[in-house]
N, C-alpha and C positions, 0 to 999 in steps of 0.2 A: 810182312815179317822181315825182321833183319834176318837173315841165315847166319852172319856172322856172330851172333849171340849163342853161346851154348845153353842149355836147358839145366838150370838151378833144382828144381822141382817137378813131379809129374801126378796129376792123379788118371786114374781111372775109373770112370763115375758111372754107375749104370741108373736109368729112371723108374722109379719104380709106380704102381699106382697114385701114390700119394700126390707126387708130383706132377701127373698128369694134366697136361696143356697149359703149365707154367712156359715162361718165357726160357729164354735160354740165359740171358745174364742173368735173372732172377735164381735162376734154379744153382749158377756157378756159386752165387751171392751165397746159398744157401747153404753147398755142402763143404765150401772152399773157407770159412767164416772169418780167417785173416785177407780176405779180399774188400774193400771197399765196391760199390758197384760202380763209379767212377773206372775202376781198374778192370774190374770185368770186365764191362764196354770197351775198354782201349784191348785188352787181348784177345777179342772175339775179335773187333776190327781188324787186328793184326795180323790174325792169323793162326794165334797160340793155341786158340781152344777149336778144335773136331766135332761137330754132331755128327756118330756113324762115318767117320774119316773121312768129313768135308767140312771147309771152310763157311758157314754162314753169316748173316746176319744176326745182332746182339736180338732184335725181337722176336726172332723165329719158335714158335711151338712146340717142346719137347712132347714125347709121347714114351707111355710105357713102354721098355724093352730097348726105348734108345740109347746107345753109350756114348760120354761124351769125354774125349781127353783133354786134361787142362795139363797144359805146360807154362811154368812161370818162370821167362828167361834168368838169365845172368843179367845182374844191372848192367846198365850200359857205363863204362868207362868213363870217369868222372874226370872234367877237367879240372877240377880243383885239387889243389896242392896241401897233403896234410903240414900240418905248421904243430912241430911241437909248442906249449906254449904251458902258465901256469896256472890252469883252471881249479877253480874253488869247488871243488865238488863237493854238495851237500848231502846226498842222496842217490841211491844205485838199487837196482836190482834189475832182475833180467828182462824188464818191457820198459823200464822208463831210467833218464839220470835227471837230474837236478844239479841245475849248476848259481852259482851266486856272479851275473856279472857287473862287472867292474866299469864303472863309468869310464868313457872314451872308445871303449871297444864296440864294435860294429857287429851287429850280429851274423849278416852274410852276407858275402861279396858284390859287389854294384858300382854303379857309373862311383870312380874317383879312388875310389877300395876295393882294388882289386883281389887282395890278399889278406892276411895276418889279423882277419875274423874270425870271430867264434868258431865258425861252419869249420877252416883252417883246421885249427885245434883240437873239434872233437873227431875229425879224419884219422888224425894225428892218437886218438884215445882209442876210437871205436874203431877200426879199419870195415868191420862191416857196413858200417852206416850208412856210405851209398845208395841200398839197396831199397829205404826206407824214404819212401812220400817224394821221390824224383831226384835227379842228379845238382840241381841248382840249390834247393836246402836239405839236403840231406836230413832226417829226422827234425825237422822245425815245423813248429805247428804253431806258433807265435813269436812274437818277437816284443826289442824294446830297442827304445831311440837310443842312440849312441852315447848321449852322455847320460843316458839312466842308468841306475844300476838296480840287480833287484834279482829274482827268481825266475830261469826259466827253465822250462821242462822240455826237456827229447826224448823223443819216442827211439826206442832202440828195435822195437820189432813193428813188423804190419799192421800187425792187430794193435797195439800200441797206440799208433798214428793214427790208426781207423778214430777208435775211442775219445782220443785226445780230440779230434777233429771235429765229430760229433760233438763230444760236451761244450766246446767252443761256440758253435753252431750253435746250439740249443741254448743258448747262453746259461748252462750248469757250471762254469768254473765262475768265481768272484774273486774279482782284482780289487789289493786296495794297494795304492800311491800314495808316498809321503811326499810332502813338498815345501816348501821356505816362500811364500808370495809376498811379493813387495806389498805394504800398504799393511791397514792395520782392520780387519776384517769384523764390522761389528759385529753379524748376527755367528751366534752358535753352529747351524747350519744353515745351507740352501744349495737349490737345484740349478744347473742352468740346462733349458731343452730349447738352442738354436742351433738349426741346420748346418751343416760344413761342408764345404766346399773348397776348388780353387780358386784362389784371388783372384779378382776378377784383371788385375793387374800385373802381378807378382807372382808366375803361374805355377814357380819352384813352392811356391807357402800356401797352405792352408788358411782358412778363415771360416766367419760366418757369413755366409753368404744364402741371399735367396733361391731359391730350388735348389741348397745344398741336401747333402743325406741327414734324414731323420740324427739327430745326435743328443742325450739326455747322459748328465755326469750331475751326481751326487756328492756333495761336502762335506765336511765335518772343523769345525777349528778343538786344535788340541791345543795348542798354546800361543799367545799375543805377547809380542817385544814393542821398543819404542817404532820400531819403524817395518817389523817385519810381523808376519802369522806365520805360525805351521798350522799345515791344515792338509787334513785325511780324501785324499779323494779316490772315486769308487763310481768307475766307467760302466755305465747301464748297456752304451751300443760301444762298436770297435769302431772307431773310425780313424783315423792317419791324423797322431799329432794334437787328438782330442781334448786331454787335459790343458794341456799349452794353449790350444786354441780357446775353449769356455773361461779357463782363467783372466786369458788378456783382455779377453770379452766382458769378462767380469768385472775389470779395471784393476786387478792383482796380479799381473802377469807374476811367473813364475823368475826368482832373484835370478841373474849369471843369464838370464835363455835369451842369450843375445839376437836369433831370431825373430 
């Protein structure tokens, strides 16, 4: 346990038959319900949570009559910098925002961008957000490459994140991408389901490579020019750089993705 963290929240749980010879993250899972059990497990390990005012392990046995206190620290002090900036905001209420971002901007801090990304900005919006899904993406539960632009959603509370995370997971959200691909795209649609990986050369980029991860994107052409398509795509798996990747695989790489 850090002791230098103050204590944000506390409950005090008592077990009742019901829950008898449930596990102990299971059971925190249970009555804590803005906890994910990812986070259980880390504040049992930690230290936060007591069965009977001791430290155990996350699989330990609760039993009728046990009480268990959960403490759920102060985020830990962020070293990211809020960055006022001029976010498109589509969409608000008190579990989620909706922002529209703008091609070129970065979603959150990393090797070369240090600063003056999304993450930045909605610091700079939300001062709570911190507290939300860890100190390095504060409320991000997705993302998009930097020169995309398009809709992304932050989670503003726990339970938020949790949900978000989950539906991700479970692949219940559906993304569709608009795109401009060089070349002039006969069929109405089609699929491409080839693996991705790293190049086996070029270790910064993405490809299709053998024993890459399972990868399946779906197409649509909306409209044909002399030398370009637009065309609808609509990623089945998540994988790093997907579209870009099946597209060039396709022989339509995507116009400007100088990559």
């Amino acid at each position: 346990m850090n002791h230098s963290l103050g204590v944000q929240n506390r409950f005090e749980l008592s077990v009742d038959k019901a829950a008898e010879n449930c596990r102990l993250d299971q059971f925190v899972e249970r009555m804590v319900p803005e906890l994910s059990r990812s986070r259980c497990v880390r504040l049992i390990r930690d230290g936060w949570v007591l069965l009977n005012g001791k430290s155990v392990k996350p699989a330990i046995h609760v039993h009728s009559g046990d009480l268990v206190r959960v403490d759920i620290p102060q985020p830990i002090p962020s070293y990211l910098t809020p960055q006022k900036m001029a976010l498109d905001v589509v969409y608000e209420d008190r579990q989620i925002l909706i922002v529209d971002k703008p091609p070129g901007l970065v979603v959150h801090p990393g090797p070369g961008h240090p600063d003056r990304t999304l993450v930045n900005g909605l610091l700079a919006l939300l001062p709570n957000l911190p507290g939300i899904g860890g100190i390095e993406r504060p409320g991000i539960v997705h993302r998009l490459d930097k020169e995309t632009s398009g809709l992304i959603v932050i989670a503003k509370t726990e339970n938020a994140h949790r949900s978000l995370t989950n539906q991700l997971k479970e692949r219940r959200v559906h993304k569709r991408y608009v795109a401009l691909v060089r070349g002039e795209v006969e069929v109405n649609e089609w699929e491409v389901n080839a693996p991705i990986g790293r190049h086996p050369r070029h270790r910064q980029r993405m490809a299709v490579v053998s024993g890459g991860r399972a990868s399946l994107t779906r197409f649509i052409v909306k409209s044909r020019f002399e030398a370009n398509t637009l065309i609808e795509a609509y990623p089945l798996t998540g994988r790093t750089h997907q579209i870009r990747v099946h597209l060039a695989h396709a022989g339509y790489p995507i116009e400007g993705d100088r990559v």
